[in-house]
C-alpha positions, 0 to 999 in steps of 0.5 A: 595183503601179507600173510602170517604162517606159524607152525607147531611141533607134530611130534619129535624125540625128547632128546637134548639138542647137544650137537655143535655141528650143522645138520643136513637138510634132509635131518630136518623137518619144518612145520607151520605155526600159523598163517594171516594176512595184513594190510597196511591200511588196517589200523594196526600191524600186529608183528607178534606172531613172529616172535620165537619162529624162524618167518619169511616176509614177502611183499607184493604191493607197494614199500615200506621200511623195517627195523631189523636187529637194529638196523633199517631196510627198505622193501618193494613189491616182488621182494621177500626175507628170512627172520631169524627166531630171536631177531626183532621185526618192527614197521617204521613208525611212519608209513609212506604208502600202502603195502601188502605181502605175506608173513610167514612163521615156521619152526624147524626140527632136526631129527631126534631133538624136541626142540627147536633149531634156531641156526640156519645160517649154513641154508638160510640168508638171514636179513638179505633182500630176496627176489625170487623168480618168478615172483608170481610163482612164489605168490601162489605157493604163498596162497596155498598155504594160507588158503588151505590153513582152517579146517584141515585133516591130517593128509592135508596137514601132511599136505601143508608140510610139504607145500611149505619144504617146497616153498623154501627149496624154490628161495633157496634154489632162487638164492644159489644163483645169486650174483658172484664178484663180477657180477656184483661189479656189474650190478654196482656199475648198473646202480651208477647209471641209475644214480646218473638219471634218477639224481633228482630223487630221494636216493639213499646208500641202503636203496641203492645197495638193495637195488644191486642185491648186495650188502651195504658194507660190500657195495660201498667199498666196490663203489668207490673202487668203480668211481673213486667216490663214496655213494653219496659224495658221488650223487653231491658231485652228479647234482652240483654238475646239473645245478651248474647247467641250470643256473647257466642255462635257465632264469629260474628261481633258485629254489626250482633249481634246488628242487630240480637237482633233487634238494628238497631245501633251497638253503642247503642247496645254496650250502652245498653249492658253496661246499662244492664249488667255493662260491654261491649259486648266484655268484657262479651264474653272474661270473661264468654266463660268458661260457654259454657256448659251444663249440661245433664240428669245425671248432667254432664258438656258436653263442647259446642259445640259438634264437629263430634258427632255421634247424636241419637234423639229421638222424634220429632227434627229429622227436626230441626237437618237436617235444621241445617245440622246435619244427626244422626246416628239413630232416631225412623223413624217407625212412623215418618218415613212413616209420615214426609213431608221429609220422601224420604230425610233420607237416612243413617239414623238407625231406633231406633225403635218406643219405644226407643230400647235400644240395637239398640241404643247402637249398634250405638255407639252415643257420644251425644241423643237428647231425645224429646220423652213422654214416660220419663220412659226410659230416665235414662236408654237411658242417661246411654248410652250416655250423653243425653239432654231432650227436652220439647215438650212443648217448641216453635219450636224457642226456641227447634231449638235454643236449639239444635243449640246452643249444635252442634255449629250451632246457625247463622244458626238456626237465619237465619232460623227464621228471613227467617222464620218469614218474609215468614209466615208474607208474607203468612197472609199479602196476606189474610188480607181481607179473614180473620176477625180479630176474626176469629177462626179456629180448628184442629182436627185430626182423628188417629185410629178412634179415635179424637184428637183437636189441641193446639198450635202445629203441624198445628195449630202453623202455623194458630195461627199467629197474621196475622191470626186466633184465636184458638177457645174458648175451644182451647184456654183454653187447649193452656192456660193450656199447652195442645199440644192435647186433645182426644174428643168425637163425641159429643164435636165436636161442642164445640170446632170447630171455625169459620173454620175447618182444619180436618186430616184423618190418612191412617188406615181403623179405620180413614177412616171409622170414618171420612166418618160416621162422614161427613155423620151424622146430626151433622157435618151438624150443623157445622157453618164451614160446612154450610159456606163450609170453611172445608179443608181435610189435610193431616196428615203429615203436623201436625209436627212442625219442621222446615223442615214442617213448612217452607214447608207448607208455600208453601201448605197453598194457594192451601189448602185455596182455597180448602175448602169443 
């Protein structure tokens, strides 16, 4: 659904708009035209009502593209703009999907002067993706006005006035906390990482230059000062990188291989490959099978894949080796084991210990260790009993799945998984696109032992940090900036890291327990913006691991959780 509003002079001056000079705002009075409402499944969208007006368009569902002065820009759901009266607004011909949102059309009169002001460039972002937040706030003062645009009187057109002054103070006050130049560096860094993952995608230079709230101009020039590479040349170089693990990797058709690193035509594909490389797809598989190795933690060549290998692991990819299929002979199950959402599914599986007991490892007789554990002191000593990979904690999920796939042979499946992956977290957030503001942020916090921990970009966070979804608070996203996975804090600091909603796990332990009721019922948590707008949600800790086996799960947990704050 969108909604129109346009507005009529009440009265004015008949003087001659003569001044050069930008007039201050309180000089200004704004009146509504009109008010309607589209849809994109109607049978035609009639943009006429925007001509001559200055108008503000929001989207609350779905996406689609518009053509303005000149130029093509591409729109989601929680996002909004401001036209200029003059400048021409068209739909692309072709829709991709249903869409709804808000029109809204206004004229703006400065004190003494008949005719309309035109120029708000001094006030307003002309053309610019807005994001007000919270979003749902903004979606409501939206529906003030058009509920309550028939059949007024004049206190309630009075009335209307003023809703809509207020409604443009709160985009304006949304816009003046915009990002500055290092945050723009950051938003840019942010869109790399998402270029990295989602490079199978449809990616464009003017999605990724919404996505970071910069303009296009602006955001390729800082990403090529960031990776050397213009956007594109980069997402080329992010393809052929994953073409060639694929053709190393797997006997798929050229085509699959082509659709999986996102080219759509196997031919192009194959053109690329040559512009890129010097040689073709086929040729570069026939010519470098022999560097399907890998060199483990003494040094030594171990042939890929492994073929009815018997796997220890260590840490935390017990999930990621039972999503590809592949059961150990042992991992450390006496914390994970009593913890993991899975924790009934690992029948046949030897308990190592929780410190990496060394004789219960040998007694297992392993060909092969995956070792993801922090304590790196015993890894000489585990990788003397079986050639032994270390995995970095600090990896993504992706790129730890993809790693330990590609050692047992099992790369297809570990793809699949991702792109099933990808579409049903992106399916999850698209459902909340007018519950969450596009700057909302939320925090993790994690009580083990009594003690407190807040979340970086691991365990539950890495599912609420999405795109489609919330921001890591300021404090959150420095330590995800520094490559911290957790940091221990104090009561006290309680305030400086919780965002906009708190996601708050209690271990089962007394010590938890009791530190978590002292913490409720004490005057600071009271003081908790979260709290006082009751968006506080209990979790359990089992969902703060960021295997596959959990993630996927708690895509199906995460509805009935945000519809349970407290």
């Amino acid at each position: 659904m969108i909604i129109i509003l346009t507005s009529c002079l009440a009265g004015g001056l008949p003087l001659k708009q003569t001044e050069k000079e930008a007039p201050l705002l309180h000089e200004l009075f704004f009146s509504i035209c009109q008010v309607e409402t589209i849809d994109s499944s109607g049978n035609s969208i009639d943009l006429s009502p925007l001509e001559g007006h200055h108008a503000i368009v929001a989207f609350t569902k779905g996406t689609c593209n518009l053509k303005i002065a000149g130029g093509t820009l591409h729109f989601q759901s929680g996002t909004c703009f401001i036209v200029k009266p003059g400048v021409q607004v068209k739909f692309e011909d072709t829709i991709a999907e249903d869409f709804a949102g808000y029109w809204i059309t206004f004229d703006i009169y400065r004190l003494g002067v008949s005719e309309p002001y035109s120029d708000m460039q001094k006030y307003f972002p002309y053309g610019q993706q807005l994001n007000p937040t919270p979003f749902i706030k903004f979606v409501d003062m939206l529906e003030q006005l058009q509920v309550r645009q028939q059949n007024v009187g004049k206190l309630e057109c009075f009335k209307q006035q003023i809703r809509l002054q207020e409604l443009i103070v709160f985009l304006l006050e949304n816009h003046q906390v915009t990002e500055g130049p290092s945050d723009s560096l950051r938003a840019v860094k942010r869109s790399v990482t998402y270029l990295e993952e989602n490079y199978m995608e449809n990616i464009t230079v003017e999605q990724l230059s919404q996505q970071a709230g910069i303009r296009r101009w602006e955001y390729s020039t800082l990403f090529q000062n960031l990776t050397g590479f213009k956007p594109l040349e980069y997402l080329t170089d992010v393809r052929m990188k994953r073409a060639k693990e694929l053709l190393l990797l797997s006997n798929e058709p050229l085509r699959d291989i082509a659709h999986r690193v996102g080219f759509k035509d196997e031919y192009y594909f194959n053109r690329r490959f040559r512009q890129s490389m010097g040689i073709s797809p086929k040729l570069y598989a026939r010519t470098h099978q022999s560097e399907g190795s890998i060199k483990d933690y003494l040094g030594s060549h171990i042939e890929l894949p492994l073929r009815q290998s018997r796997i220890v692991v260590i840490g935390y990819e017990l999930g990621n080796l039972l999503t590809l299929g592949v059961r150990p002979v042992g991992a450390d199950l006496t914390v994970i084991g009593k913890q993991v959402v899975y924790r009934n599914e690992l029948h046949n599986i030897s308990d190592i210990g929780p410190k990496e007991d060394l004789e219960r490892i040998k007694a297992l007789e392993p060909d092969f260790i995956f070792n993801c554990s922090t304590m790196h002191s015993a890894t000489a000593l585990v990788a003397h009993i079986a050639p032994t990979l270390v995995i970095n904690r600090e990896d993504s999920n992706f790129e730890k799945l993809r790693l330990i796939a590609t050692v047992v042979g099992e790369r297809p499946k570990a793809e699949k998984w991702i792109k099933d992956y990808k579409t049903k977290v992106k399916a999850l957030w698209s459902q909340y696109s007018l519950d969450i503001g596009a700057k909302e942020t939320v925090t993790v916090i994690v009580i083990v032992d009594g003690e407190f921990f807040v979340m970086g970009n691991h365990g539950l966070s890495y599912t609420l940090y999405h795109p489609l979804a919330f921001k890591p608070a300021e404090k959150v996203r420095e330590m995800i900036e520094q490559g911290v996975d957790f940091e221990e804090i104090s009561v006290e600091m309680l305030a400086d890291y919780v965002g906009d909603r708190l996601f708050l796990l209690v271990g089962e332990e007394p010590r938890s327990v009791n530190a978590a009721n002292d913490l409720i019922k004490s005057p600071l948590w009271k003081e908790l913006p979260a709290v006082q707008r009751n968006l506080v949600y209990l979790v359990d800790p089992k969902w703060n691991y960021d295997d596959s086996i959990t993630l996927e799960r708690l895509l199906t947990v995460l509805p009935g959780i945000l519809r349970n704050s407290s």
